[in-house]
OpenMM code with the backbone's topology and positions (N, CA, C; nanometers):
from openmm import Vec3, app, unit

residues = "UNK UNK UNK UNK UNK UNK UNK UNK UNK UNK UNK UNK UNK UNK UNK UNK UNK UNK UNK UNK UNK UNK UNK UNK UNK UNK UNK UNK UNK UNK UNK UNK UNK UNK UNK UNK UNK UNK UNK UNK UNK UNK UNK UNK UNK UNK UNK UNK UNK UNK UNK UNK UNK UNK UNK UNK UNK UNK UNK UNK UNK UNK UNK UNK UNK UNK UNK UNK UNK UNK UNK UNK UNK".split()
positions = [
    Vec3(0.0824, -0.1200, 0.0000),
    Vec3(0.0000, 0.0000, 0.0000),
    Vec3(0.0871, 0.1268, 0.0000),
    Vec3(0.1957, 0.0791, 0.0944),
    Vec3(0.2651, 0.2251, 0.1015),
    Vec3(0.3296, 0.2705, -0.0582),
    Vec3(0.3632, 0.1436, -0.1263),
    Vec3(0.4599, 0.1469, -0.2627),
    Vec3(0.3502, 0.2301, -0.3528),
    Vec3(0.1980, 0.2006, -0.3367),
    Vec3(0.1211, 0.2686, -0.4294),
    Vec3(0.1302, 0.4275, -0.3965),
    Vec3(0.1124, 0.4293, -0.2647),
    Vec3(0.1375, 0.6030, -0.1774),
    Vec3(0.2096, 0.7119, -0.3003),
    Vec3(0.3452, 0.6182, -0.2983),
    Vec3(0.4835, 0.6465, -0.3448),
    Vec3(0.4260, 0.7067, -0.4733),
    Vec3(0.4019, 0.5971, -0.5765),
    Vec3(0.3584, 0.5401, -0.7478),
    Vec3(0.3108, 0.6905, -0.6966),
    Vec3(0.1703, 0.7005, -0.6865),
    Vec3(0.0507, 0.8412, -0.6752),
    Vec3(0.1430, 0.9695, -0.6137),
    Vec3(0.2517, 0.9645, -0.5531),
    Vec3(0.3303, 1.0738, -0.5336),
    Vec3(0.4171, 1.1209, -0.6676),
    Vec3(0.4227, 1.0285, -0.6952),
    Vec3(0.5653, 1.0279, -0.8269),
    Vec3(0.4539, 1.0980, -0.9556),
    Vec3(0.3330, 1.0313, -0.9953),
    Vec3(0.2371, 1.1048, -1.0969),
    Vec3(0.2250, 1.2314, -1.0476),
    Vec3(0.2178, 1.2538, -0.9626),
    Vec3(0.1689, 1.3782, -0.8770),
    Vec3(0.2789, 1.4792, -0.9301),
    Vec3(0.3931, 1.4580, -0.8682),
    Vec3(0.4999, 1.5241, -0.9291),
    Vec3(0.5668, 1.5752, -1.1163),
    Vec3(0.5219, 1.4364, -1.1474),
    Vec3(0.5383, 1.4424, -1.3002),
    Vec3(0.4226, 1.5754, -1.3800),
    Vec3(0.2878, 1.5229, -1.3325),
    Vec3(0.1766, 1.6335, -1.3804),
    Vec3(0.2233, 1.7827, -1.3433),
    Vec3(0.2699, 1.7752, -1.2151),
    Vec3(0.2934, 1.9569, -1.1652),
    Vec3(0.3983, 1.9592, -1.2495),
    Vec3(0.5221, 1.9094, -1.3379),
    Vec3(0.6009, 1.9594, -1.3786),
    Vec3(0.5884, 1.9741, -1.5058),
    Vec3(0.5294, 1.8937, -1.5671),
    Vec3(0.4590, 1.9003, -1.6936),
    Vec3(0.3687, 2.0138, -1.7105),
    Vec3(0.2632, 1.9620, -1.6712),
    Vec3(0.1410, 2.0792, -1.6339),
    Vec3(0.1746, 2.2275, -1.5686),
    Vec3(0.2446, 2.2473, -1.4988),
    Vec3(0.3010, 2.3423, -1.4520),
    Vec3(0.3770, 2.4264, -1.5598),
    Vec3(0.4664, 2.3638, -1.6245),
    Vec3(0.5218, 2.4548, -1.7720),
    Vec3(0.4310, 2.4695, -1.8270),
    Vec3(0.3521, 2.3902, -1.8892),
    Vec3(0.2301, 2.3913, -1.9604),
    Vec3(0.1350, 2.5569, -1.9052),
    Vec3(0.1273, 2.5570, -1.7861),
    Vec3(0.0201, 2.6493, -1.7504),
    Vec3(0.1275, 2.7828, -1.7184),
    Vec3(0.2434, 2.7822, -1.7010),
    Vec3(0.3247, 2.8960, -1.7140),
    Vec3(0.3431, 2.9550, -1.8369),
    Vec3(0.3120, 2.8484, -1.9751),
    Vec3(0.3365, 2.9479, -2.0497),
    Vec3(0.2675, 3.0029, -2.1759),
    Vec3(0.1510, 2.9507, -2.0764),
    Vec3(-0.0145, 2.9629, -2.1501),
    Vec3(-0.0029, 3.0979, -2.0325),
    Vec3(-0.0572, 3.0644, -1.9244),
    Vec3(-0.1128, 3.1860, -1.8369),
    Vec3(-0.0275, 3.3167, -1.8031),
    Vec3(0.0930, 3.2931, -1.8248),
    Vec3(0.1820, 3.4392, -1.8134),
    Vec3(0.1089, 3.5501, -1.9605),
    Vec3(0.1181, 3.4857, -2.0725),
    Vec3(0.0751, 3.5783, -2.1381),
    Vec3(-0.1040, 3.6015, -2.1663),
    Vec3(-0.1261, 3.5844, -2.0588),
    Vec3(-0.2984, 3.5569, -2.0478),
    Vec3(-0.3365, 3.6492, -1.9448),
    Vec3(-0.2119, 3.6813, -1.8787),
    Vec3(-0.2233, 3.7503, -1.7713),
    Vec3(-0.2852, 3.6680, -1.6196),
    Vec3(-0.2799, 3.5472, -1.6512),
    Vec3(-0.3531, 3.4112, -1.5117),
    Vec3(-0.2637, 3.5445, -1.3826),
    Vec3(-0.3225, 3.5911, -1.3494),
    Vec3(-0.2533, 3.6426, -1.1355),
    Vec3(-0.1900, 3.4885, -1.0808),
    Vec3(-0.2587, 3.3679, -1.0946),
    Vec3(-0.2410, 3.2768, -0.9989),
    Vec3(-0.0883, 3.2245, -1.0508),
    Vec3(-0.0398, 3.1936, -1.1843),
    Vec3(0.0571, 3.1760, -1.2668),
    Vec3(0.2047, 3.2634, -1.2119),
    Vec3(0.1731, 3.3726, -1.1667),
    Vec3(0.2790, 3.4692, -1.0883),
    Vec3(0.3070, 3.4477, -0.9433),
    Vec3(0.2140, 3.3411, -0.8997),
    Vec3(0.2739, 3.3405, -0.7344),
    Vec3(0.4428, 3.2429, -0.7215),
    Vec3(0.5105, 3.3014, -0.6736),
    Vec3(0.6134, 3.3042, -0.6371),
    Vec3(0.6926, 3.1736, -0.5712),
    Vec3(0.5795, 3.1114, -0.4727),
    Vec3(0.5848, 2.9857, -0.4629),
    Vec3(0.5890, 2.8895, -0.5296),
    Vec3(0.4833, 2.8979, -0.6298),
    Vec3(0.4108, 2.7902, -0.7269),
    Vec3(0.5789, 2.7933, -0.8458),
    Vec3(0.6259, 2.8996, -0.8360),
    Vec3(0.7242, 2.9323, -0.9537),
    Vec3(0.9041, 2.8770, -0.9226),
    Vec3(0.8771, 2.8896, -0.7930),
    Vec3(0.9685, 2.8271, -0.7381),
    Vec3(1.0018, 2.6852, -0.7098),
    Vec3(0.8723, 2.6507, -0.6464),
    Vec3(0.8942, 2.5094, -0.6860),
    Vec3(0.8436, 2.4214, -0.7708),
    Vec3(0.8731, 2.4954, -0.8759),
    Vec3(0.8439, 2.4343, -1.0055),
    Vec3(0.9690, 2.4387, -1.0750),
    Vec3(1.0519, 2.5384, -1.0454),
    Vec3(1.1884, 2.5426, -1.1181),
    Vec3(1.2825, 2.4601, -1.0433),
    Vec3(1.2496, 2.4723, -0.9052),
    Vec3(1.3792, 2.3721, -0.8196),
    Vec3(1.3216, 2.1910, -0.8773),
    Vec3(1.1713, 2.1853, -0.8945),
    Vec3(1.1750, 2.0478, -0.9215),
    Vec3(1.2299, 1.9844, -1.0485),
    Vec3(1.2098, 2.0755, -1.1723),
    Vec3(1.2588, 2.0850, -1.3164),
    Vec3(1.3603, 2.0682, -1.2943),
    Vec3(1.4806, 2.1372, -1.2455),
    Vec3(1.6404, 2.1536, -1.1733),
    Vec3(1.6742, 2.0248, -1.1634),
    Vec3(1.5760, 1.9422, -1.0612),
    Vec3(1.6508, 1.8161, -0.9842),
    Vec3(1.6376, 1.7610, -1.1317),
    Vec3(1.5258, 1.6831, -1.1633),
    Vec3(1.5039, 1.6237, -1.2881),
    Vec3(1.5799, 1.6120, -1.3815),
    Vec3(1.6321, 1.7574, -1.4135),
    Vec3(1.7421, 1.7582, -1.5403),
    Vec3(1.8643, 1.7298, -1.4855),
    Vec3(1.8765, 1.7632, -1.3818),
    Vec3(2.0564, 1.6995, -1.3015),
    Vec3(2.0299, 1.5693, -1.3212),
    Vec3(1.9574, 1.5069, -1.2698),
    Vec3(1.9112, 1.3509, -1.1999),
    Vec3(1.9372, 1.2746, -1.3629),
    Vec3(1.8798, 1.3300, -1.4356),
    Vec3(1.9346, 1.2739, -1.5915),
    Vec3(2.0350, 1.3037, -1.6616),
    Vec3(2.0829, 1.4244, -1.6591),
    Vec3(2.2240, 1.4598, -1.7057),
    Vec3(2.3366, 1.3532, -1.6395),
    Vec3(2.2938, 1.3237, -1.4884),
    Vec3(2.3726, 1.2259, -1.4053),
    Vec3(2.3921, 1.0958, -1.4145),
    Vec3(2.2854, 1.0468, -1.5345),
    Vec3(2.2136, 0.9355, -1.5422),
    Vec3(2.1483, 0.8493, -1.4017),
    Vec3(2.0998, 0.8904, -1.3334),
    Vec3(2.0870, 0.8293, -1.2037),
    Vec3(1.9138, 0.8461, -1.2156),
    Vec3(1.8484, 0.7521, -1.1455),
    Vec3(1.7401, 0.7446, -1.0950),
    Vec3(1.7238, 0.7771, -1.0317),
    Vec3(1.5585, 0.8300, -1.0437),
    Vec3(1.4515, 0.9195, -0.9340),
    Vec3(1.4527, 0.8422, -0.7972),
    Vec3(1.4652, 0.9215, -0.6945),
    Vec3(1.4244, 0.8574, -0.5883),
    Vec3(1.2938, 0.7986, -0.5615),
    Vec3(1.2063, 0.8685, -0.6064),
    Vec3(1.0681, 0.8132, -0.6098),
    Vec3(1.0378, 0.6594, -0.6653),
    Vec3(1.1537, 0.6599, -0.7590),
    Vec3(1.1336, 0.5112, -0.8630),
    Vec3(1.2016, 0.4018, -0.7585),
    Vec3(1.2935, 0.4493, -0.7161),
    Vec3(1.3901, 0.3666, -0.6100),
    Vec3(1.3190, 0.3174, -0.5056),
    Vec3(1.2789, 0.4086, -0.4581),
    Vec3(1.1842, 0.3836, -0.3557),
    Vec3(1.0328, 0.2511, -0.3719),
    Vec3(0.9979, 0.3311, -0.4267),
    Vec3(0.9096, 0.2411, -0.5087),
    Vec3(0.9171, 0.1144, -0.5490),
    Vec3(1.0227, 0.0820, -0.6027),
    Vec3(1.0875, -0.0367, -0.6455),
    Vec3(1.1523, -0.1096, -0.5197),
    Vec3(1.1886, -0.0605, -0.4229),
    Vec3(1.2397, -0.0909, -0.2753),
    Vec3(1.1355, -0.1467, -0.2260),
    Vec3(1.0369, -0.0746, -0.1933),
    Vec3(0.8567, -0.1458, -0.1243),
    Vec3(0.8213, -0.3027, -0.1932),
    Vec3(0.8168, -0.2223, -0.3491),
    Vec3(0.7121, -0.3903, -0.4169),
    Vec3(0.8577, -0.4589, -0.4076),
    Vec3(0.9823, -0.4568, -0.3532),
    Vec3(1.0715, -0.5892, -0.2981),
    Vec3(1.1185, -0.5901, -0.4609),
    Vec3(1.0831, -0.5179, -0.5334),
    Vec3(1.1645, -0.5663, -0.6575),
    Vec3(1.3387, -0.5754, -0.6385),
] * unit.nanometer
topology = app.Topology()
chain = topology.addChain("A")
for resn in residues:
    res = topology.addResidue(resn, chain)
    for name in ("N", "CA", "C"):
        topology.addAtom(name, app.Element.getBySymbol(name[0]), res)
């Protein structure tokens, strides 16, 4: 159960980073207010950041590790 937790954390993450560019660069020139909060912008760039290190590094997501640790794979 907990490994699924994980799985539904890891989509979770993928959509905000996806979706998140996606809606940054639709709603900045739309004028979206919510698109400019500071938070939302931040950690959206530190998560993009890890991602592209984490592959430039060739190394796997912790989330996948993890994940793969639970179901005992």
């Amino acid at each position: 159960m907990l490994a699924d937790f994980v799985f539904t954390l890891h989509v979770a993450v993928v959509l905000f980073n996806a979706g998140g560019l996606l809606a940054i660069l639709i709603g900045a020139p739309l004028d979206w207010s919510w698109i400019r909060n500071r938070r939302l912008r931040v950690t959206h760039v530190t998560l993009m950041s890890f991602v592209t290190v984490e592959t430039l590094l060739g190394l796997s997501c912790p989330l996948t590790v993890l994940e793969d640790w639970l179901r005992g794979a």
